[in-house]
C-alpha positions in Angstrom: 34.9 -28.0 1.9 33.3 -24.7 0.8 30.9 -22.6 3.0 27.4 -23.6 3.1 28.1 -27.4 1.7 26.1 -29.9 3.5 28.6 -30.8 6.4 28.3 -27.2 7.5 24.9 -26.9 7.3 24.1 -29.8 9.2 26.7 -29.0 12.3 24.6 -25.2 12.1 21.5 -26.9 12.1 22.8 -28.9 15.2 24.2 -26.1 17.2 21.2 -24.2 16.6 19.0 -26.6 18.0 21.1 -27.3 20.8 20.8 -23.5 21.9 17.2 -23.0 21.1 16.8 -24.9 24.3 18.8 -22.4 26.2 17.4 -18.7 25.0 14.7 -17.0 26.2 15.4 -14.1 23.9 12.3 -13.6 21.0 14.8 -12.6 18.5 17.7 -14.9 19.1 15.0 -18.0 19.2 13.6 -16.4 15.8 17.2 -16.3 14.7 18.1 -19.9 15.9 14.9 -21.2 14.2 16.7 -20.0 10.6 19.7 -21.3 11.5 18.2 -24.5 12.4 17.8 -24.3 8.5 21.0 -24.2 7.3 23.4 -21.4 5.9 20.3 -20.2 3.8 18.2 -20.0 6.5 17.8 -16.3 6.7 17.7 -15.5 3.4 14.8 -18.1 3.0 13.1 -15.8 5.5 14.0 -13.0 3.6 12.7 -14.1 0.4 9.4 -14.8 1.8 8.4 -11.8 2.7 10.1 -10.1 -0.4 7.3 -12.1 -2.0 4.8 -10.9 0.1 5.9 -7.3 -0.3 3.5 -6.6 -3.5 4.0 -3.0 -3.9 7.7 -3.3 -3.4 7.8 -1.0 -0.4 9.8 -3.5 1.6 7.9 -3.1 4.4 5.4 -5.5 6.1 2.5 -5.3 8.3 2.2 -7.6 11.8 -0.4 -10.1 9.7 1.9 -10.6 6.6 4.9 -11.3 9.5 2.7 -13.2 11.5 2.0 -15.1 7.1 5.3 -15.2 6.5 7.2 -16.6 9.7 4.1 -19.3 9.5 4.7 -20.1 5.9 8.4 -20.2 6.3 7.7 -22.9 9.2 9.1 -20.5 12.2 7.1 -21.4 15.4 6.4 -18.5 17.6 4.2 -17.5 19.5 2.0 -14.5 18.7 2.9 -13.0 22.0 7.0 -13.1 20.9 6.0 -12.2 17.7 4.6 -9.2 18.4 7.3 -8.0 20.9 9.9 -8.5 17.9 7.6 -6.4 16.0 7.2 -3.8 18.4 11.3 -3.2 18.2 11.2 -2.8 14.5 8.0 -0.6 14.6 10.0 2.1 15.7 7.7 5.1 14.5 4.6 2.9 15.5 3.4 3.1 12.0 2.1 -0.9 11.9 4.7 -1.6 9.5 8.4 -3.0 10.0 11.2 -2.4 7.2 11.9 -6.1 6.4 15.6 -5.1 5.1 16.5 -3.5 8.7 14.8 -6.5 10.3 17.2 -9.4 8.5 19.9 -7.3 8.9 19.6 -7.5 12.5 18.5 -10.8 12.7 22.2 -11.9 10.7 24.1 -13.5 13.3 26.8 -11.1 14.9 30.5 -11.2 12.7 33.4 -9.9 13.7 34.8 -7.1 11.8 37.2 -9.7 10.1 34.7 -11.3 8.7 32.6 -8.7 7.9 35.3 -7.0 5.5 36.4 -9.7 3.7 32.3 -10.3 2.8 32.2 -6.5 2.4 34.4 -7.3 -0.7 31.4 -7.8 -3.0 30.7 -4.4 -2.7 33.5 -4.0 -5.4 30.9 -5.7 -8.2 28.4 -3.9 -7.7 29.6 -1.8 -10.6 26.2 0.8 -10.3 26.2 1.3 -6.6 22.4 0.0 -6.9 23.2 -3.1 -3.9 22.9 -5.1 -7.4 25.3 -7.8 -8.2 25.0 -9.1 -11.8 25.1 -13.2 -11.9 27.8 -12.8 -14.8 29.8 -10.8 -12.4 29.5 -13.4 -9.4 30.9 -16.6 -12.1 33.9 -14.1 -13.1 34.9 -14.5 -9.2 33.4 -17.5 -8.1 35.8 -20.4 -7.7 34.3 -23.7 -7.7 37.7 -25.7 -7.4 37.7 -26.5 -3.7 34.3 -27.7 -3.9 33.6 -31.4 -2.6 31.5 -32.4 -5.6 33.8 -30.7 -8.2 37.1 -32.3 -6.2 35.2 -35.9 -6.6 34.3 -35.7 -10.0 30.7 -35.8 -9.3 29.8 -31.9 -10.7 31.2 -30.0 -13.3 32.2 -25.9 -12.3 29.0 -24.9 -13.8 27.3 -27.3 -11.2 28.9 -25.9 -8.8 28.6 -22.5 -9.2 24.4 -23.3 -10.3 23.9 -25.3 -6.6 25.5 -22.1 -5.0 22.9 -19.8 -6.9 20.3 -21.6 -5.7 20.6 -20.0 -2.4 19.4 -17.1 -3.7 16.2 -18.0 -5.9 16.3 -18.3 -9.7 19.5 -20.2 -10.9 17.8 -20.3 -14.1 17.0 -16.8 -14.8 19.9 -16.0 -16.7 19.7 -12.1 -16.3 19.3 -13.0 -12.8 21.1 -10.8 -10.0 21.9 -10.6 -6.2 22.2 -8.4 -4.1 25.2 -7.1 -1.4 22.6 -7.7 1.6 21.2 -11.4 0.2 25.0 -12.1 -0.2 25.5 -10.5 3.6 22.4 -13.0 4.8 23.8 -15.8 3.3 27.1 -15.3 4.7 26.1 -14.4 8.0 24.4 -17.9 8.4 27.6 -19.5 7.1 29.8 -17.7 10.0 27.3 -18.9 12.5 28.9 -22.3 11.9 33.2 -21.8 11.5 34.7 -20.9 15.0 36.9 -19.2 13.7 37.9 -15.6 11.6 41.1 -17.5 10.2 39.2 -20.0 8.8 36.5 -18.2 7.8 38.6 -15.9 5.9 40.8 -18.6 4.4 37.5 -20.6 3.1 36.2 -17.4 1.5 39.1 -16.0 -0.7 39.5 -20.0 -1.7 35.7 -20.0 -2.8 35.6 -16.3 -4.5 38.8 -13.9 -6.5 37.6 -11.3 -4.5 
């Protein structure tokens, strides 16, 4: 199976719901609530409030994180919320960098894990944190996919599903970035136990 396919989703949407009963911590209940979502979960999150950010300063204000965990269907209450904006409001400016705030809410990897993600850095051919779709197919291996291995998808299927993940799959000129890929794989680690397997799954899914 490849990471983020439905059998790992659901086992990190079970695992995550299992803890949620056990934390008291704001941000680790925010983080578990993504989870609870699947591999995707942060970058869902993240693409909310990307949407929110109008003037493209990627910062937010307490009511637009307040909008956006609501919209995004996080339940907190305003109390938590505000003590995880508080952390993030480190100049006590009313405004939280949204980009700093995913990055900390990413579920901790190990530095084995972390490098062999790190690897995408090497298509990002500008240095912009800009990953060009074309770029991702060249390296994307859809082979040990479930739905390619049955028959049921072609590569192109494959490799379309897995785009989805991080908005347009139709937008041809489309791109990614190093952080959305980091988000995404952050929530897939929160479900393999281990950095061998992790690692293996990942140079079987990408010729990186």
């Amino acid at each position: 199976q490849m990471p983020g396919t439905a059998r790992h989703d659901r086992e990190l949407a079970t695992q995550a719901k299992r803890k949620l009963g056990e934390t008291t911590d704001p941000i680790e209940k925010l983080r578990l609530q993504c989870l609870a979502k699947g591999s995707a979960g942060i970058r869902g999150l993240s693409r909310v409030f990307r949407i929110m950010d109008h003037n493209k300063t990627k910062t937010i204000d307490f009511n637009e994180f307040m909008k956006g965990l609501n919209y995004y269907g996080i339940v907190i209450d305003k109390e938590e919320a505000r003590e995880i904006f508080l952390i993030f409001d480190k100049d006590g400016s009313g405004k939280i960098d949204f980009t700093e705030f995913l990055a900390t809410l990413r579920p901790p990897m190990s530095n084995a894990r972390k490098q062999v993600v790190m690897a995408f850095h090497k298509l990002d051919k500008t240095g912009d944190g800009v990953i060009t779709i074309d770029d991702l197919r060249e390296v994307y291996n859809p082979k040990y996919h479930g739905k390619y291995i049955n028959g049921d998808w072609t590569e192109e299927q494959v490799f379309r599903v897995f785009l989805e993940n991080f908005g347009s799959p139709h937008d041809k000129d489309g791109k990614v970035t190093t952080e959305e890929l980091m988000d995404y794989y952050a929530g897939v680690s929160a479900s393999i136990d281990t950095d061998i397997h992790f690692i293996v799954m990942m140079k079987a899914a990408w010729k990186i």
